[in-house]
C-alpha positions as CSV (number, residue, x, y, z in Angstrom):
1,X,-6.9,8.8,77.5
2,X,-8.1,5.2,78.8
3,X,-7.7,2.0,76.9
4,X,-11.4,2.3,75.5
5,X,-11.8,5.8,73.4
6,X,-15.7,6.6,72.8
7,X,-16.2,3.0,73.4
8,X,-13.6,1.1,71.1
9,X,-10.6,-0.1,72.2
10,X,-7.3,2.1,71.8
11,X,-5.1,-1.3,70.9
12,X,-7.7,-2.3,68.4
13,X,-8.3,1.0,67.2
14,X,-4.5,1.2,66.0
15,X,-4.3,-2.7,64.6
16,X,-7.6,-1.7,62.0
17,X,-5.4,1.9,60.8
18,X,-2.4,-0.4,60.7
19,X,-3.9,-3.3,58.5
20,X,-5.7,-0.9,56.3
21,X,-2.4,1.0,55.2
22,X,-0.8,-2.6,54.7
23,X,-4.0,-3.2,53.1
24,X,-2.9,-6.1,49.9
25,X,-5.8,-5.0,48.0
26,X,-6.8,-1.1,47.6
27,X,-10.1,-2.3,46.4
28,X,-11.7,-5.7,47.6
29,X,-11.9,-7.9,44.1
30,X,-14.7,-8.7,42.5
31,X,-15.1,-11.5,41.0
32,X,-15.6,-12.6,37.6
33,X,-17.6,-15.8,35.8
34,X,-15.2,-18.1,35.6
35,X,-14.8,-18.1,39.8
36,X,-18.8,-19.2,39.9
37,X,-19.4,-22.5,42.0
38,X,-22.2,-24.7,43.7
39,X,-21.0,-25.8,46.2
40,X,-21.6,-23.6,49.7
41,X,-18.7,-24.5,51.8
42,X,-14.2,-25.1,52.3
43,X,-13.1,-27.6,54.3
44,X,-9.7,-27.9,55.9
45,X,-9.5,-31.3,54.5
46,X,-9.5,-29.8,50.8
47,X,-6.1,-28.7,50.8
48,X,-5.1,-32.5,51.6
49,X,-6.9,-34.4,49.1
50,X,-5.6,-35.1,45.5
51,X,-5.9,-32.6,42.9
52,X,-8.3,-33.2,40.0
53,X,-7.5,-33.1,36.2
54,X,-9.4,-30.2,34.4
55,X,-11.2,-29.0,37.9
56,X,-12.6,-25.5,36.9
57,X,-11.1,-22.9,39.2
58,X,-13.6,-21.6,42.2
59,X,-13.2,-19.3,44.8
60,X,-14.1,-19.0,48.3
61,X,-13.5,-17.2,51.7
62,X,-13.0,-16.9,55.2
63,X,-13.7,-14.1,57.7
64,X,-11.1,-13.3,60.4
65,X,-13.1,-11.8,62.7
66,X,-11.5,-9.9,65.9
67,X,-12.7,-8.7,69.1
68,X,-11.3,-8.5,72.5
69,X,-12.1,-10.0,75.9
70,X,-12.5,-8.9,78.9
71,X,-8.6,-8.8,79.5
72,X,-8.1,-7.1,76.8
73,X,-6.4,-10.1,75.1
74,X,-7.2,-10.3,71.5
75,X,-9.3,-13.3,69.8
76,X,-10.7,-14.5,67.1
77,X,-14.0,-16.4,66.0
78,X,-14.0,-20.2,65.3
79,X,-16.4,-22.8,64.1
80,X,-16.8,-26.4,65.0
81,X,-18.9,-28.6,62.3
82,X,-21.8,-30.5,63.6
83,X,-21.0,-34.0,64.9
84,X,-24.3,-35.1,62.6
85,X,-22.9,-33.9,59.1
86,X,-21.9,-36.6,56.6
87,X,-18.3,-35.3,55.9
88,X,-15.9,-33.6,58.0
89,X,-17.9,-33.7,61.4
90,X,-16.3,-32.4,63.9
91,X,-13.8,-29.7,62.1
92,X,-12.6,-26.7,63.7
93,X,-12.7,-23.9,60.8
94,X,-13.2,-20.2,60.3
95,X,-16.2,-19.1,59.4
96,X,-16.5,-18.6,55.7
97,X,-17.7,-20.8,51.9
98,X,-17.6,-20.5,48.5
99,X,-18.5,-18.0,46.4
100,X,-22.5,-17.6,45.4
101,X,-24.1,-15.4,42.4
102,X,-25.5,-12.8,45.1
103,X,-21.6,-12.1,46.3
104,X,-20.2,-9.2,44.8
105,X,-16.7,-9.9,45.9
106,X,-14.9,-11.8,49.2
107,X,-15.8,-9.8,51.4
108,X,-20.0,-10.3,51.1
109,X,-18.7,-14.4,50.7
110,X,-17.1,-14.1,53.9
111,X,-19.6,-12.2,55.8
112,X,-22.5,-14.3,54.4
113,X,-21.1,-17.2,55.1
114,X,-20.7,-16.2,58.8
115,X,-24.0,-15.0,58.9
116,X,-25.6,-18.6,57.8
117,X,-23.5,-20.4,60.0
118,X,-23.1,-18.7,63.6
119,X,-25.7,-16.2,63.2
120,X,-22.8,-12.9,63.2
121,X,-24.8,-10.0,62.4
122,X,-22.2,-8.4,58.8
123,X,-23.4,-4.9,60.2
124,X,-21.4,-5.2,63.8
125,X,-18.2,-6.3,61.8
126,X,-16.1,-3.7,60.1
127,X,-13.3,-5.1,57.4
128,X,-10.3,-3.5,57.3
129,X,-8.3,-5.8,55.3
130,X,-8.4,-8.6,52.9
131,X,-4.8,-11.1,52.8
132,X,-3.6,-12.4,50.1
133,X,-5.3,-15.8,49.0
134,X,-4.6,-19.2,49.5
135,X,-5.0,-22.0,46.7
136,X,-6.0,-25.6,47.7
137,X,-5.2,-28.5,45.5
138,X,-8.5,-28.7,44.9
139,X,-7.9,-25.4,43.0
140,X,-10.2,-23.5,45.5
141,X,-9.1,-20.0,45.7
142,X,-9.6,-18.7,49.6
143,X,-9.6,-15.4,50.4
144,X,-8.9,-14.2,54.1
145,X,-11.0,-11.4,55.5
146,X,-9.9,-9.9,58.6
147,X,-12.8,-7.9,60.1
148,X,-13.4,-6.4,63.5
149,X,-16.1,-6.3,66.3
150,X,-15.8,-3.1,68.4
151,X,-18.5,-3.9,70.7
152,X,-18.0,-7.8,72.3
153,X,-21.1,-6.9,73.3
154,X,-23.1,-7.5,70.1
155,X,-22.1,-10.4,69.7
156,X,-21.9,-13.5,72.4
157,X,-19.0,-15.7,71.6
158,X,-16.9,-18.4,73.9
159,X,-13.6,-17.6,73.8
160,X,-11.3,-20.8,74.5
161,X,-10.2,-20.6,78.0
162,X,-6.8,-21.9,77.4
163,X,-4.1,-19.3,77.1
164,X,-1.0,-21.6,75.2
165,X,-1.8,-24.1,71.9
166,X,-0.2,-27.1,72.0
167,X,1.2,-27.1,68.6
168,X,2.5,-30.4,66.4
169,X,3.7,-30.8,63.2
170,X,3.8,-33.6,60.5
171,X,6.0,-33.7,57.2
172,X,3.8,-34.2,54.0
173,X,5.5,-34.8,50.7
174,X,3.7,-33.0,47.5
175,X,5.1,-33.1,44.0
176,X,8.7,-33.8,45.2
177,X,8.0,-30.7,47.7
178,X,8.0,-31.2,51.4
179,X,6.0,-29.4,53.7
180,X,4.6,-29.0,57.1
181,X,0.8,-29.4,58.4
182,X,0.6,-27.7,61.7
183,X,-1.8,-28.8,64.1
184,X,-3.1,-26.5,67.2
185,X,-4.1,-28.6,69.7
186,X,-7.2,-26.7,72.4
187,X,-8.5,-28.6,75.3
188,X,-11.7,-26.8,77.3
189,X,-12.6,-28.3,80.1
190,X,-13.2,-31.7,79.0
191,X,-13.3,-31.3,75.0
192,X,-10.8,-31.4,73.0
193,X,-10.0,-29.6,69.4
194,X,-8.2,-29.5,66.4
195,X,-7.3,-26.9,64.6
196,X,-5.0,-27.6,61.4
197,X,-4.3,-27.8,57.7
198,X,-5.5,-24.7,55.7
199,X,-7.3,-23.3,59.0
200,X,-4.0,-23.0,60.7
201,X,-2.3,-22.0,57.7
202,X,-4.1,-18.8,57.4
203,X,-4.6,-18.1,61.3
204,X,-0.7,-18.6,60.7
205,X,-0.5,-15.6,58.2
206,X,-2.8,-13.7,59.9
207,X,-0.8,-13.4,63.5
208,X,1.8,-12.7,61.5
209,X,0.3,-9.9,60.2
210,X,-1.6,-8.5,63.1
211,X,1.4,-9.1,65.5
212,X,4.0,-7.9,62.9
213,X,6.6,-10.7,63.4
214,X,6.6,-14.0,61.9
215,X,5.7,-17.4,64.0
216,X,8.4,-18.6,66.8
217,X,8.6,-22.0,64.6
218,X,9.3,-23.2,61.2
219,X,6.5,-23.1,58.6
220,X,7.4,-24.1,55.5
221,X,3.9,-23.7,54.0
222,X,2.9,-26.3,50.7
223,X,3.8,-24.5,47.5
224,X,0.3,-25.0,46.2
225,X,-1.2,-22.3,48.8
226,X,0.8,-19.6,47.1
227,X,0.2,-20.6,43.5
228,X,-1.4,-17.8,41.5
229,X,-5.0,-17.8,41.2
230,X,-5.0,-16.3,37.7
């Protein structure tokens, strides 16, 4: 049998059956009231700024979303915030946002979300798994979605050309804690971008997961990310 079995790759095929027996969640959550919020978007910058006394818990999430190239060498979709917005111009992110009424759980939040804001049809992605959530000191709850496009075809993303991330690191200090940022540095052709904070974290935890073997470097993730959301 060839790599691509009735049209789907073999290597992909066996990463969704994988993730969905490690699946965290046997059923995706749904949410309840007290996880209802206005606002329509996470940014990285969240899980740096200063948490707020008697914030009311929200909950948001990201989609994950895989495909392969034409080598055969796995990827995964990325944003990049419009230069013109007021705050956080410029930020490489996942696709995803916070949680609306019409969202029955984190999974319609995630594929939403990447529906409003690179056009990704939810009917050519198929989620197989749902990781456990990271907390923000914000007290934003964000839920990774890892979903899968079979056919690159049906959807026309540009994959970064570069094969290696140049990764840094830089110590923060939280509560007596200390812990690392990690920034991926990309450079295509003559842009450059930034991916870091909570974008990294999860992208982090999700290699992890898909490539079964933790990262080559030490992480050291805040405390706050793992907090329980309940």
């Amino acid at each position: 049998m060839n790599s691509y079995s009735f049209g789907r790759s073999e290597t992909l095929v066996k990463l969704a059956q994988r993730l969905r027996l490690a699946d965290q969640h046997n059923n995706f959550d749904v949410l309840d009231d007290s996880s209802k919020v206005k606002d329509s978007r996470i940014q990285d910058s969240d899980a740096e700024l200063i948490p707020l006394v008697g914030l009311k818990p929200s909950r948001a999430a990201v989609l994950i979303c895989l495909f392969e190239d034409e080598r055969g060498h796995l990827r995964v979709i990325l944003t990049k915030r419009s230069s013109a917005m007021s705050s956080h111009s410029g930020e490489v992110a996942l696709p995803g946002g916070k949680w609306e009424e019409s969202d029955a759980n984190d999974v319609d939040t995630a594929l939403r979300e990447a529906q409003e804001e690179i056009g990704l049809d939810p009917s050519i992605v198929e989620v197989v798994t749902v990781l456990d959530p990271f907390h923000t000191k914000r007290n934003i709850t964000v839920a990774p979605v890892i979903g899968i496009i079979w056919d690159k075809r049906a959807f026309n993303p540009v994959p970064n050309a570069a094969e290696d991330e140049n990764r840094r690191q830089e110590e923060r200090e939280w509560m007596g804690y200390k812990y690392l940022l990690h920034f991926f540095d990309h450079q295509d052709e003559n842009k450059s971008y930034v991916i870091w904070a909570l974008t990294a974290g999860i992208l982090i935890k999700a290699a992890s997961v898909v490539y079964q073997q933790p990262p080559a470097f030490e992480e050291r993730r805040p405390t706050f990310w793992n907090r329980s959301s309940h």
